[in-house]
C-alpha positions as CSV (number, residue, x, y, z in Angstrom):
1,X,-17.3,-23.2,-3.2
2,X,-20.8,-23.0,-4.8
3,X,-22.2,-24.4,-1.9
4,X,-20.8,-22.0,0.3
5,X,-21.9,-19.0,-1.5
6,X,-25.4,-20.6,-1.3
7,X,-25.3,-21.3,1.9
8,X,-23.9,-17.8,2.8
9,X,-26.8,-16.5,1.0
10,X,-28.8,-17.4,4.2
11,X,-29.3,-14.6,7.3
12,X,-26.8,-15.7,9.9
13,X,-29.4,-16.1,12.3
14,X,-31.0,-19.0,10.9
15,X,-28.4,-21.4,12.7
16,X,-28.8,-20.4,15.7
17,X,-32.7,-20.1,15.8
18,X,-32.7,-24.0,13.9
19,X,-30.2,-24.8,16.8
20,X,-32.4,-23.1,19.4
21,X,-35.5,-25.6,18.1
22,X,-33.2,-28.4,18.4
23,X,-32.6,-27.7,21.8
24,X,-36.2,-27.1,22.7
25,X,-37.2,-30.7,21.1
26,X,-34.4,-32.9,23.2
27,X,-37.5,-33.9,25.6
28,X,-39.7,-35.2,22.4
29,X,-36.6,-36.9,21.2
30,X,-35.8,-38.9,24.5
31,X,-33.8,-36.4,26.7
32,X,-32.5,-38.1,29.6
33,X,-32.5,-36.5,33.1
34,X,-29.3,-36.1,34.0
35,X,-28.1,-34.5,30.2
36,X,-31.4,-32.3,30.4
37,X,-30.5,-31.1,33.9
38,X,-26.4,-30.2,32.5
39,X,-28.4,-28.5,29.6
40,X,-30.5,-26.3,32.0
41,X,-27.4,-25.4,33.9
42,X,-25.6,-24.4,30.8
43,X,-28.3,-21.8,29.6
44,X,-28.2,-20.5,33.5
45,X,-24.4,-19.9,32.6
46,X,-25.1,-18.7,29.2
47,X,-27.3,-16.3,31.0
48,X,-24.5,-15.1,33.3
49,X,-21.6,-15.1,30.7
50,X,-23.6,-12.9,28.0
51,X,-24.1,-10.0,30.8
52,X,-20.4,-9.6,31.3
53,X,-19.6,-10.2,27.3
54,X,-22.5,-7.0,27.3
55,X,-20.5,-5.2,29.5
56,X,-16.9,-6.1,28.8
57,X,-16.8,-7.2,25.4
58,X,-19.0,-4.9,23.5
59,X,-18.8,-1.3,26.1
60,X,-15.4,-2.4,27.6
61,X,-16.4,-2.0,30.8
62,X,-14.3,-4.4,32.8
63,X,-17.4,-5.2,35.8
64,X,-17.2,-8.3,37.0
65,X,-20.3,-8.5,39.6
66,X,-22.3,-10.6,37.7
67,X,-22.3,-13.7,40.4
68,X,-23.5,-10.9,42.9
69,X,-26.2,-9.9,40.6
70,X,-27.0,-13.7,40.4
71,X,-27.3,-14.3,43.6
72,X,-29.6,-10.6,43.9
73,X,-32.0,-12.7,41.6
74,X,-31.9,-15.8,43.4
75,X,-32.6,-15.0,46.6
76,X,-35.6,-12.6,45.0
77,X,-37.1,-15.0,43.4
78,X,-37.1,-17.6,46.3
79,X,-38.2,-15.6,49.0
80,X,-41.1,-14.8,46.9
81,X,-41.9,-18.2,46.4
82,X,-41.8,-19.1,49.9
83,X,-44.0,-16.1,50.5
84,X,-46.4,-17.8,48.0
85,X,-45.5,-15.6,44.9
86,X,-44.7,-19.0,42.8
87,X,-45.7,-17.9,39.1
88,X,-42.7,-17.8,37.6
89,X,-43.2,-14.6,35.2
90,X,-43.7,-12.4,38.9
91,X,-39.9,-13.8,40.0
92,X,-38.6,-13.1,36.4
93,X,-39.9,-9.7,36.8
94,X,-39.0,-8.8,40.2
95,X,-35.4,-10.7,40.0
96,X,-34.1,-8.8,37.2
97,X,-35.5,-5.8,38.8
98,X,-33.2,-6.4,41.8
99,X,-30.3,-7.6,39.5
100,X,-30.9,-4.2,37.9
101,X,-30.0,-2.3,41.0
102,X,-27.4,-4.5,42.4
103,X,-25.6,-3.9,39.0
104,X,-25.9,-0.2,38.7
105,X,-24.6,0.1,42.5
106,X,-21.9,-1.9,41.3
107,X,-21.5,-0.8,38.1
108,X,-21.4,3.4,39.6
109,X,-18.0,3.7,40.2
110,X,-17.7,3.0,36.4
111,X,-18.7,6.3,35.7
112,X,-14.8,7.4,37.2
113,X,-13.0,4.7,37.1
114,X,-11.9,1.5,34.3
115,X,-10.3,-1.1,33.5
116,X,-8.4,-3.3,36.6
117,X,-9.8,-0.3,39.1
118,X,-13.7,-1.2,38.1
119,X,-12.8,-4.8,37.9
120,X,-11.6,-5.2,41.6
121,X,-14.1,-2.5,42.6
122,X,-17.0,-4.8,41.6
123,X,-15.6,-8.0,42.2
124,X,-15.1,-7.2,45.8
125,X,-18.8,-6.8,46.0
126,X,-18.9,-11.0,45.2
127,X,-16.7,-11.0,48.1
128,X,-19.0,-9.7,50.4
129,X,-21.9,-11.9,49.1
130,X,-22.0,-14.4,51.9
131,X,-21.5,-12.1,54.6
132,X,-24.3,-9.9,53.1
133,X,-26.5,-13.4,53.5
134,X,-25.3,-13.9,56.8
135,X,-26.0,-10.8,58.0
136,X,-29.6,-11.3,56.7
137,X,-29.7,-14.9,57.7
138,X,-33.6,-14.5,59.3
139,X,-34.8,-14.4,55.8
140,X,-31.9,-15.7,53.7
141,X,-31.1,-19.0,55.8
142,X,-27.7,-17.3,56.2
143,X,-24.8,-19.9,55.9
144,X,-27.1,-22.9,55.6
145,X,-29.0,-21.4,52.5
146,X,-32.7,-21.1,51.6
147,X,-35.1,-23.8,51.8
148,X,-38.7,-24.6,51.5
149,X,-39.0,-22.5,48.1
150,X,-41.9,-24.1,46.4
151,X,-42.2,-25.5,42.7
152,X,-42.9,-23.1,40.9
153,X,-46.3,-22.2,38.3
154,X,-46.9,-20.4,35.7
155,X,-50.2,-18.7,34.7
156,X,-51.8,-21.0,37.7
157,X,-50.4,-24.3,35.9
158,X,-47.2,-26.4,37.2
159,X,-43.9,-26.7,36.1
160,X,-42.8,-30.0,36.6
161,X,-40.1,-31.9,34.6
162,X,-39.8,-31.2,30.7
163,X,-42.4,-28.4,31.4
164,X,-39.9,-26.7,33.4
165,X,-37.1,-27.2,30.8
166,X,-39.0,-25.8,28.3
167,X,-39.3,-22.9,30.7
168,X,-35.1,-22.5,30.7
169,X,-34.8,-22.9,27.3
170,X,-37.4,-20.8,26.5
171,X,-36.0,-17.7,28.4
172,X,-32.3,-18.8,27.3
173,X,-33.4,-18.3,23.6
174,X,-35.4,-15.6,24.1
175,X,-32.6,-13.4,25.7
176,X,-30.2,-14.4,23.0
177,X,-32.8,-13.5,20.4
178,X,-33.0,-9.5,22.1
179,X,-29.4,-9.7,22.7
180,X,-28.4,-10.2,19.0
181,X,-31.2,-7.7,18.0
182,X,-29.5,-5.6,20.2
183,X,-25.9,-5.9,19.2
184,X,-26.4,-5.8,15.5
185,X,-28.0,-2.5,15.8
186,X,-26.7,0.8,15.8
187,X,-26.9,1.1,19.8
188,X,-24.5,-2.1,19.2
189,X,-22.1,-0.1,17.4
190,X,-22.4,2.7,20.1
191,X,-20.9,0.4,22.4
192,X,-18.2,-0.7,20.5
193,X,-17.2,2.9,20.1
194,X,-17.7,3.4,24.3
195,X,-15.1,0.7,24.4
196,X,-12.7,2.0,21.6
197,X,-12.4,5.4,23.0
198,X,-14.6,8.0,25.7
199,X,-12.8,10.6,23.6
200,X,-14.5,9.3,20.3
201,X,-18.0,8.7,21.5
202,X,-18.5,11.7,23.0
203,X,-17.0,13.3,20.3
204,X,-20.0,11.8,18.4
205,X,-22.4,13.0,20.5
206,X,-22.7,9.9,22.5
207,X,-23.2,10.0,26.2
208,X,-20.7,8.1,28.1
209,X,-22.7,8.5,31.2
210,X,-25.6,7.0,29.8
211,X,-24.2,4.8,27.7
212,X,-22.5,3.0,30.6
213,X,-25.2,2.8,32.4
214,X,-27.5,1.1,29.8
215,X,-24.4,-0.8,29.6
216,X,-24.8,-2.3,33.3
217,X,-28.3,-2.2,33.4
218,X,-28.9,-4.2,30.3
219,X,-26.2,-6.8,31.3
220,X,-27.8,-7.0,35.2
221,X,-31.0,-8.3,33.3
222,X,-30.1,-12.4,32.1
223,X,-27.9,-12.1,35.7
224,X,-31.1,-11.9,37.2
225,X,-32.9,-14.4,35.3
226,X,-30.6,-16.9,35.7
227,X,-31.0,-16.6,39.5
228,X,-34.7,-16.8,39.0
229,X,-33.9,-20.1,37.1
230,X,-31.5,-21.5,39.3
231,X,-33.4,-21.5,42.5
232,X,-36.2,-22.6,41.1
233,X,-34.7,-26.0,39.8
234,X,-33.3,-27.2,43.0
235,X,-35.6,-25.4,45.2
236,X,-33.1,-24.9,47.5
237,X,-29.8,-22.0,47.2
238,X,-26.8,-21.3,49.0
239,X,-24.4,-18.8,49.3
240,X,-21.6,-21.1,47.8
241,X,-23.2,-20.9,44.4
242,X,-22.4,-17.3,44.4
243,X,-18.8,-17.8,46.0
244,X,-15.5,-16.8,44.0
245,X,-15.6,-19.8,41.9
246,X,-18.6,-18.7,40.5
247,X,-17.1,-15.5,39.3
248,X,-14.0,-17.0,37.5
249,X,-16.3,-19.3,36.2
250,X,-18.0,-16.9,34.1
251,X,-15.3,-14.8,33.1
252,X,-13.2,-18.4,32.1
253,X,-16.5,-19.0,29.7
254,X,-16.6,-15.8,28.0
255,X,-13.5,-15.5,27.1
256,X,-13.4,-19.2,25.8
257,X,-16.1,-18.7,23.8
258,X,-15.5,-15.1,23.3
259,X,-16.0,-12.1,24.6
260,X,-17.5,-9.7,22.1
261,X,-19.8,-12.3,20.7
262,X,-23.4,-12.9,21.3
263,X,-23.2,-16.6,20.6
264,X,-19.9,-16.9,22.2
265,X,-21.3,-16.9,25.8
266,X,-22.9,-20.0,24.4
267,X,-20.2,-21.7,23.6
268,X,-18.4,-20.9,26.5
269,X,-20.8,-21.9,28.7
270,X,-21.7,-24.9,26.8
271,X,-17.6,-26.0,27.3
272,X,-17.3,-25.1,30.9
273,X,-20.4,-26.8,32.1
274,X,-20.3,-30.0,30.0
275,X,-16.4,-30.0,30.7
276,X,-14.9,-29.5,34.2
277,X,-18.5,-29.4,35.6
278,X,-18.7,-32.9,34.6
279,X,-15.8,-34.0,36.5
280,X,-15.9,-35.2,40.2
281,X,-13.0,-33.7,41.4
282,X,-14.3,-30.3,40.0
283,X,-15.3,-29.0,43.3
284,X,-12.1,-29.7,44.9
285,X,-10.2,-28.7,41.7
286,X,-12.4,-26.4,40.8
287,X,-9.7,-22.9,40.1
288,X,-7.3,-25.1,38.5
289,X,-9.7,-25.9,36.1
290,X,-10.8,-23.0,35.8
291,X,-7.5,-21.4,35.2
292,X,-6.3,-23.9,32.5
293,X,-9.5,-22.6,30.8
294,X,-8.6,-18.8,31.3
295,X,-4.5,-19.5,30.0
296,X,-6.1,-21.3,27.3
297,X,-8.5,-19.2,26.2
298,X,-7.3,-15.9,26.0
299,X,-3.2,-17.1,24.5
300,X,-4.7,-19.8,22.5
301,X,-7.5,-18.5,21.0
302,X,-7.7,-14.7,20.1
303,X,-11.3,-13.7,20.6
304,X,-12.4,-17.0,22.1
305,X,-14.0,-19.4,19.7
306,X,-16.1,-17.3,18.3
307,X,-13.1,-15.3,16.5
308,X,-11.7,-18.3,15.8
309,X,-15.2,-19.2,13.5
310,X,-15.3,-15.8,12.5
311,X,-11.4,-15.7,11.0
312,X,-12.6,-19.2,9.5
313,X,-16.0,-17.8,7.8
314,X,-13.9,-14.8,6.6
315,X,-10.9,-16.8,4.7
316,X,-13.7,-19.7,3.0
317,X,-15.6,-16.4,1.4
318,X,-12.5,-15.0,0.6
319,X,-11.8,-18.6,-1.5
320,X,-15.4,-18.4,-2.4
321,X,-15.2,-15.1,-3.9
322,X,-18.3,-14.0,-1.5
323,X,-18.6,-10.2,-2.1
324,X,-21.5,-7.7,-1.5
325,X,-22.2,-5.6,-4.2
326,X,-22.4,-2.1,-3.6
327,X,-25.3,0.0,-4.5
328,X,-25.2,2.4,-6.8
329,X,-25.8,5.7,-4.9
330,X,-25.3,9.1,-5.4
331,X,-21.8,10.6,-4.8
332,X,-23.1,14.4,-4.9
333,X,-23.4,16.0,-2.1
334,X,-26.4,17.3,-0.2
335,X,-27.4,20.4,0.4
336,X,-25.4,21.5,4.0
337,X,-26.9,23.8,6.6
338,X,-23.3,24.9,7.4
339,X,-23.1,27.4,10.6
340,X,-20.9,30.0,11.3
341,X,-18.8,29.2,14.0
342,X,-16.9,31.9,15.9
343,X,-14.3,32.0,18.9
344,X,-13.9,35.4,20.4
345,X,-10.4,36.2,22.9
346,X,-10.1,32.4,23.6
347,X,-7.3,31.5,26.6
348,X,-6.1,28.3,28.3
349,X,-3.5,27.9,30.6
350,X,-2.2,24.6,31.5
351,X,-0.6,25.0,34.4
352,X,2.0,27.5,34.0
353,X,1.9,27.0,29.7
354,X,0.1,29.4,28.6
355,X,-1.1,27.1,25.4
356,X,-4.1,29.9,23.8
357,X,-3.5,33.3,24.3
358,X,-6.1,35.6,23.2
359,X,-7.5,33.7,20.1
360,X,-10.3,34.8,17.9
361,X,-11.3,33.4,14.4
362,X,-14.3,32.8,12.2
363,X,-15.3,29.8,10.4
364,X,-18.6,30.8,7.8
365,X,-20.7,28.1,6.1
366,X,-19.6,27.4,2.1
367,X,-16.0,28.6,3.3
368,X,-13.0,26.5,4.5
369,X,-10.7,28.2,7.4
370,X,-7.3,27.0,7.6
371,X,-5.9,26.8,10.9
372,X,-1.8,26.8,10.6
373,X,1.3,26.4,12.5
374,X,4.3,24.6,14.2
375,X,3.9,22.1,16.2
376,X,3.0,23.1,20.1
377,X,1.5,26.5,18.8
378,X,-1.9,25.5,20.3
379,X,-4.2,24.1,17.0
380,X,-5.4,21.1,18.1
381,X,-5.8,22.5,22.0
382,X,-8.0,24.8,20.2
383,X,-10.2,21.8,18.5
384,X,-10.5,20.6,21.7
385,X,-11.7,23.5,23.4
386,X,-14.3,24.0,20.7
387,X,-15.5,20.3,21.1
388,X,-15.7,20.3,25.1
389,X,-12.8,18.7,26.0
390,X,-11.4,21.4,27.4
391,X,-12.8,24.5,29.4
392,X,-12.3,28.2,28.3
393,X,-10.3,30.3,30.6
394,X,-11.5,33.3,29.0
395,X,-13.2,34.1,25.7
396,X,-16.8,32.5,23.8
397,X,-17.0,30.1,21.5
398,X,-20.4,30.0,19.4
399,X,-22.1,27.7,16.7
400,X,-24.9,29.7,15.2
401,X,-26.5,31.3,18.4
402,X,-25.5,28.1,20.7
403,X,-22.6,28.6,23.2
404,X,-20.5,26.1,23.1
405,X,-18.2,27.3,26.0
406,X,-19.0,24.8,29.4
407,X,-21.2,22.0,27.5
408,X,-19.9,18.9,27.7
409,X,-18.6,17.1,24.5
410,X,-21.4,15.0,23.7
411,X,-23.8,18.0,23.5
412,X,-21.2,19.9,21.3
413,X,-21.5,17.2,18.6
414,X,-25.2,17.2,19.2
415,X,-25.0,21.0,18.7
416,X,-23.5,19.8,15.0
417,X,-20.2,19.8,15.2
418,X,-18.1,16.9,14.1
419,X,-14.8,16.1,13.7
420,X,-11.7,13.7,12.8
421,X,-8.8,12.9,14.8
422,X,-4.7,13.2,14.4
423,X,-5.3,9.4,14.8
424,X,-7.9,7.9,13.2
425,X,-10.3,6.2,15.7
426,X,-12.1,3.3,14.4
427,X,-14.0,0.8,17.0
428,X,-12.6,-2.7,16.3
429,X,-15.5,-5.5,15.1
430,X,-17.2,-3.3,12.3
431,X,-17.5,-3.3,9.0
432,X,-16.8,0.0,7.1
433,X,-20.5,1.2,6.3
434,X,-21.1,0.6,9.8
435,X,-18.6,2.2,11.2
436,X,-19.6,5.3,9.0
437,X,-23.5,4.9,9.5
438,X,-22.5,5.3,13.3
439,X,-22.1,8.8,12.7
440,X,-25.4,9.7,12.6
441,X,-26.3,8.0,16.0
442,X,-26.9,11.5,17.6
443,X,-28.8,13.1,16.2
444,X,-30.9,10.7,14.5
445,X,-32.2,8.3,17.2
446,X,-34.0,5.3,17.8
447,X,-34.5,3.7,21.3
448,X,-33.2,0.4,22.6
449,X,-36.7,-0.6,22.4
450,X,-37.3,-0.7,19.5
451,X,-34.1,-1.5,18.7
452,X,-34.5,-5.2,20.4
453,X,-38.7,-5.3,18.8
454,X,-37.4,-4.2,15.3
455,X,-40.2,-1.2,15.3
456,X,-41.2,0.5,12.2
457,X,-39.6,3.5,14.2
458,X,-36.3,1.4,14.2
459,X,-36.6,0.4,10.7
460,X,-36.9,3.7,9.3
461,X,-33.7,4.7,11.0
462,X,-31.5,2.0,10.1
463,X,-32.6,2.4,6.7
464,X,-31.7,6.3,6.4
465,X,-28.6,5.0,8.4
466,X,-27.4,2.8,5.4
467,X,-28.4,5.3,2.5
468,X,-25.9,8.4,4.5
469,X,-23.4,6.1,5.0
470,X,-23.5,4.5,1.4
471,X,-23.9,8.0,-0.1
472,X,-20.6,9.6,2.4
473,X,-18.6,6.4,1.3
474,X,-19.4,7.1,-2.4
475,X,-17.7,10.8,-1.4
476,X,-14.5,8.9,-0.2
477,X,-14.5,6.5,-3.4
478,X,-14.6,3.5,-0.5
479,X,-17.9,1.9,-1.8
480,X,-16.5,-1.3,-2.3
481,X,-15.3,-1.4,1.2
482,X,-18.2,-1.5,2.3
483,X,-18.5,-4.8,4.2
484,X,-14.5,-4.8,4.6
485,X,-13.3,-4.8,8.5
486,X,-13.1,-1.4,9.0
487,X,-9.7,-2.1,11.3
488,X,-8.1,-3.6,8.7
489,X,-7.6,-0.4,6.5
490,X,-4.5,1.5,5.8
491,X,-4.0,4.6,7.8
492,X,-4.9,6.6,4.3
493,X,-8.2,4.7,4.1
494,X,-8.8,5.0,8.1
495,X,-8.5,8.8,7.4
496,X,-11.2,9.0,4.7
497,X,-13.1,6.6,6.6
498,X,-12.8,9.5,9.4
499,X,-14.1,12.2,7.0
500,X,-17.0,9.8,5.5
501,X,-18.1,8.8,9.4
502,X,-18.1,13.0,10.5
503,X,-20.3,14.1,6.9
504,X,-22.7,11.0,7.4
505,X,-23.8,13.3,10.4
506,X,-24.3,16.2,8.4
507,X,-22.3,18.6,10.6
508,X,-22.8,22.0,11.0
509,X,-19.4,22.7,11.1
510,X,-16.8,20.4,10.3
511,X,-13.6,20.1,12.0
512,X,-10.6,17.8,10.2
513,X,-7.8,17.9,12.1
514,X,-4.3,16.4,9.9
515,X,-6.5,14.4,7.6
516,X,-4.3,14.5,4.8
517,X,-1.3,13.1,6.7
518,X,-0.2,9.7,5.2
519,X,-2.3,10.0,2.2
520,X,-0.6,9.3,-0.9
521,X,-1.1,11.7,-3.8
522,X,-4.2,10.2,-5.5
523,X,-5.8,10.0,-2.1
524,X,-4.7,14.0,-1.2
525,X,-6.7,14.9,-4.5
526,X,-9.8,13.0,-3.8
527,X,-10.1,14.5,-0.5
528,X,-9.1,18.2,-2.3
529,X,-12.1,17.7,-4.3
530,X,-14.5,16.8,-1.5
531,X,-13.5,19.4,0.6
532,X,-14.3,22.1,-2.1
533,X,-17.7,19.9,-2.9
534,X,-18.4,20.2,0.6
535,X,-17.9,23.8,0.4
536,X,-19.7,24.4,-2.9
537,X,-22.5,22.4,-0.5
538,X,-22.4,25.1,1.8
539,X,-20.5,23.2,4.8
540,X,-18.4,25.0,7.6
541,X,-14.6,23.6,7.6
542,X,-12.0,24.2,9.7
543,X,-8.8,22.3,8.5
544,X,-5.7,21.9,10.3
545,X,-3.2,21.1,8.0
546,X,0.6,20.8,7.8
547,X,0.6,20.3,3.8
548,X,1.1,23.9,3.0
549,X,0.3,23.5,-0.2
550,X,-2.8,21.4,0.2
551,X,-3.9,24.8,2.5
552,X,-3.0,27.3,-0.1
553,X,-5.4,25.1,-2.7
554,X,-8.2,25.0,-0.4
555,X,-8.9,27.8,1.9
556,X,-10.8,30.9,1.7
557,X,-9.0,31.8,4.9
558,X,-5.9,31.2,6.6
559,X,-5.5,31.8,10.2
560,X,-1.9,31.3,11.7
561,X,-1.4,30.2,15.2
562,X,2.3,30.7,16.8
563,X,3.2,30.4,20.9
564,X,-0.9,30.2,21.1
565,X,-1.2,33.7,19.7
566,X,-2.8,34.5,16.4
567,X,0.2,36.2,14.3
568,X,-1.6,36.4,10.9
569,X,-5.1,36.1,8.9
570,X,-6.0,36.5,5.5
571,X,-6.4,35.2,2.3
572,X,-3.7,32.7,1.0
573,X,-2.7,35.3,-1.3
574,X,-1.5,37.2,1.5
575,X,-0.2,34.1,4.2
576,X,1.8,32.5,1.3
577,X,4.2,35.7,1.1
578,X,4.2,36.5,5.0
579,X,7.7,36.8,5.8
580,X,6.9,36.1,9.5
581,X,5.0,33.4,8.8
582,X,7.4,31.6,6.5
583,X,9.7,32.1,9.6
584,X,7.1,30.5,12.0
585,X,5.5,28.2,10.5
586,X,8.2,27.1,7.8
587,X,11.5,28.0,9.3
588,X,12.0,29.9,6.0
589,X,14.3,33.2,6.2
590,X,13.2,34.9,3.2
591,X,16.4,37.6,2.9
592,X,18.6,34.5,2.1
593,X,18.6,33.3,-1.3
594,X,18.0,29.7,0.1
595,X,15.1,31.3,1.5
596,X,13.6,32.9,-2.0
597,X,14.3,30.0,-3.7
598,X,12.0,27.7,-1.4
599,X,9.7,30.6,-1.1
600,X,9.5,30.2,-4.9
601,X,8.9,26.4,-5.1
602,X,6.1,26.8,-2.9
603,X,4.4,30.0,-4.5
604,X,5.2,29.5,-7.8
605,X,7.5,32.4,-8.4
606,X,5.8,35.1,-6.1
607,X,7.8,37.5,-4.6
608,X,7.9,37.6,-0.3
609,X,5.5,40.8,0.4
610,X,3.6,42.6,3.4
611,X,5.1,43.2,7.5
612,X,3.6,39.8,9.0
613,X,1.2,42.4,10.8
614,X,-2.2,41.4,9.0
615,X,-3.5,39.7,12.6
């Protein structure tokens, strides 16, 4: 166990570079043909099965038009080389440009639909791949496929034999390499939260337009490499190649090797092509292959066989005793530029339920605003309408001097508001600090860029990324979760995880909506005394609560929603003895002596006072 600890001392991507090297030396060592040539068509694959595990496994976006996207890139690059274009860096260039647009045509009726609806959307578009060539057959060869492409150069120099292999490797490792860089940072985590929920991102201030479309775009790019690669080691394509087969082929490969794993297309591809490839009744067997693979796969092994290594890794540190340490950081809270938020005559009507009905509150920074009520009385559909996901009827809604009112969500957060869910939200495949640190992805940005380079720009943000999210899980008292899998909380620890995720943002206003539900009692008073340190900070909350007595603690203000009307506000002084209240929101009749005696427990002997008429 010593030696594991050592050797899980060492960055993770030390095995796959050395791996990488090893693969780039099989020519020096003896590499014959045939193997090299399997080896070539594997990183093609590998190309092809990290796009969709871009797309699918880490943004959830079920596209499966990669073999189109392929063949966009094949064709590119051989009709340039017939034209005379052979330097290979011109094709690369031009083929994922093309790739690029086949994907985002495909990829566009994402932005409205998901899930099965995108899938067969986009893989009709393989479909339609040969009769596209045929169509075009006086350039493409139609039927019979594209000949005469010449060998191809680079920088003025051949590529003949290992020289080309080096080529394929080359590229394959490369990719990987921005891939991973890509994953593991925070734009990585962005996707993981696309694919969780819309709701949640854009809650976050991310852009699910946007983010689906880098989604496409970035997974179009190894499709169209590997079509530059292909064509250029036969020197000859055909539509087959781009056929159906192709298609399950891929998906078969990444979820064998695993779907939300960068080295998992690897693996996969590695299996399918060294496996049924191999065997000469593939081509006339080819789907039944195919579909033992698929079955296999995704019953077998949950999260391909890269979750199967990951599950391993996780239960030999776990008998190692492998633990990050957390840093000592400071659990004060910052200084909070809260904002005052105010809604003015708010209405919405849902079909013939009229949900809001005239509401008006305001929230002011170093104060917390209880929202109250039964269920149905319209508190959350109020939440909602402050955060963009619904449209006013009637009424404003303001954060400082921004309207809110007709923004969509993602510009709402970005306007500084943030907020938890009934149900806690947590994108599956992060750890806890990141999970919190991917908070602050709005509104303090870095580009993919730089991202993939690892820019001093980049840098800088990651690092003011892990000191928020240290310093808001130090608020929870969750710093030694750090590095747990965020999933695998309790729903008490998922809540504070919530809270820690909206401060690492720094909100303006702060919206927490049931946190306290399913807390036990120790957890209820540490998140007591972060809402009044958040207050004493000078944040803006607005809590919806159903512990009564958790609101009566904490607010400056109570505001009490019933049949979507505002029937009370005030102090909890004044709400804690409001006979119509106690009726509303407690089912309390406080003439009855069963009534005065629960009215007792839960002020503490006070005596039922005022007309219910404080609204």
């Amino acid at each position: 166990m010593t030696l594991w600890r050592s050797l899980r001392s060492i960055p993770s991507w030390i095995v796959p570079l050395c791996a990488g090297v090893v693969v780039l030396l099989l020519p020096v060592l003896g590499l014959d043909f045939s193997t090299g040539r399997q080896i070539q068509l594997a990183c093609i694959l590998a190309l092809l099965v990290s796009g969709l595990n871009l797309s699918h496994g880490y943004a959830g976006e079920l596209a499966l038009g990669q073999a189109a996207m392929y063949a966009a890139g094949a064709y590119t690059a051989g009709l340039l080389s017939k034209a005379g274009h052979t330097d290979i860096l011109l094709q690369f260039v031009l083929a994922a440009a093309v790739a690029l647009v086949v994907g985002l045509v495909s990829g566009i009726p994402g932005l409205r639909l998901g899930g099965w609806s995108l899938a067969m959307t986009s893989f009709f578009l393989v479909l339609l791949v040969p009769d596209i060539l045929a169509v075009f057959a006086e350039w493409t060869g139609g039927r019979n496929g594209l000949s005469g492409v010449m060998p191809p150069t680079l920088l003025g120099a051949d590529l003949a034999g290992d020289a080309y292999y080096w080529v394929v490797a080359g590229v394959t490792l490369a990719w990987f390499a921005i891939m991973r860089n890509l994953i593991v940072s925070r734009h990585g985590v962005a996707f993981r939260v696309l694919k969780k929920s819309p709701v949640l991102a854009s809650s976050m201030g991310i852009s699910v337009f946007r983010m689906k479309l880098l989604a496409y775009a970035v997974g179009a790019v190894p499709a169209g490499l590997a079509g530059a690669l292909f064509v250029n080691l036969d020197l000859y394509v055909s539509p087959e190649a781009f056929g159906f087969v192709t298609a399950v082929t891929v998906l078969a490969a990444s979820i064998l090797g695993g779907s939300a794993s960068v080295y998992g297309a690897l693996l996969g591809a590695a299996i399918m092509q060294f496996g049924p490839n191999q065997a000469s009744e593939f081509q006339e067997y080819a789907l039944v292959f195919t579909g033992v693979f698929l079955i296999a796969g995704g019953v077998l092994l949950k999260g391909g066989l890269a979750g199967l290594c990951r599950r391993l890794v996780s239960r030999l540190d776990r008998a190692a005793g492998v633990t990050t340490a957390a840093r000592n950081v400071s659990a004060d809270v910052p200084d909070i530029a809260g904002a005052t938020l105010a809604i003015d005559g708010v209405s919405k009507t849902f079909g013939g339920n009229q949900a809001l009905k005239g509401v008006s509150l305001a929230a002011r920074p170093g104060k917390v605003t209880a929202l109250i009520g039964p269920n149905g009385s319209g508190k959350t559909t109020l939440l909602n309408m402050v955060c963009g996901f619904y449209r006013t009827d009637s009424g404003t809604i303001t954060i400082g001097d921004t309207a809110l009112q007709g923004l969509p969500p993602h510009r709402v957060a970005r306007a500084g508001v943030a907020r938890t869910f009934q149900t806690p939200n947590i994108p599956e495949g992060v750890t806890v600090l990141e999970a919190v640190s991917s908070g602050r992805y709005s509104g303090h940005r870095a580009s993919v860029f730089s991202a993939i380079l690892r820019l001093p720009g980049f840098r800088r943000v990651r690092t003011d990324d892990l000191v928020e999210a240290e310093r808001a899980l130090a608020l929870v008292g969750m710093s030694d979760l750090r590095d747990a899998e965020a999933t695998s909380l309790p729903l008490g620890m998922r809540r504070l995880l919530e809270v820690a995720r909206a401060l690492a943002a720094r909100p303006g206003v702060l919206l927490l909506d049931e946190v306290a539900s399913g807390l036990d009692e120790d957890e209820v008073e540490r998140l007591a005394g972060l809402v009044r340190r958040i207050r004493e900070a000078g944040g803006t909350i607005v809590l919806v609560e159903h512990n009564f007595r958790l609101v009566l603690d904490l607010a400056d203000e109570i505001v009490v929603l019933a049949h979507g009307s505002v029937i009370a506000t005030g102090p909890p002084e004044v709400i804690e003895r409001n006979p119509r209240v106690l009726s509303e929101y407690l089912g309390i009749d406080g003439e009855s002596a069963e009534g005065r005696a629960k009215v007792a427990e839960l002020t503490g002997g006070g005596e039922i006072t005022g007309t219910g008429e404080s609204a």
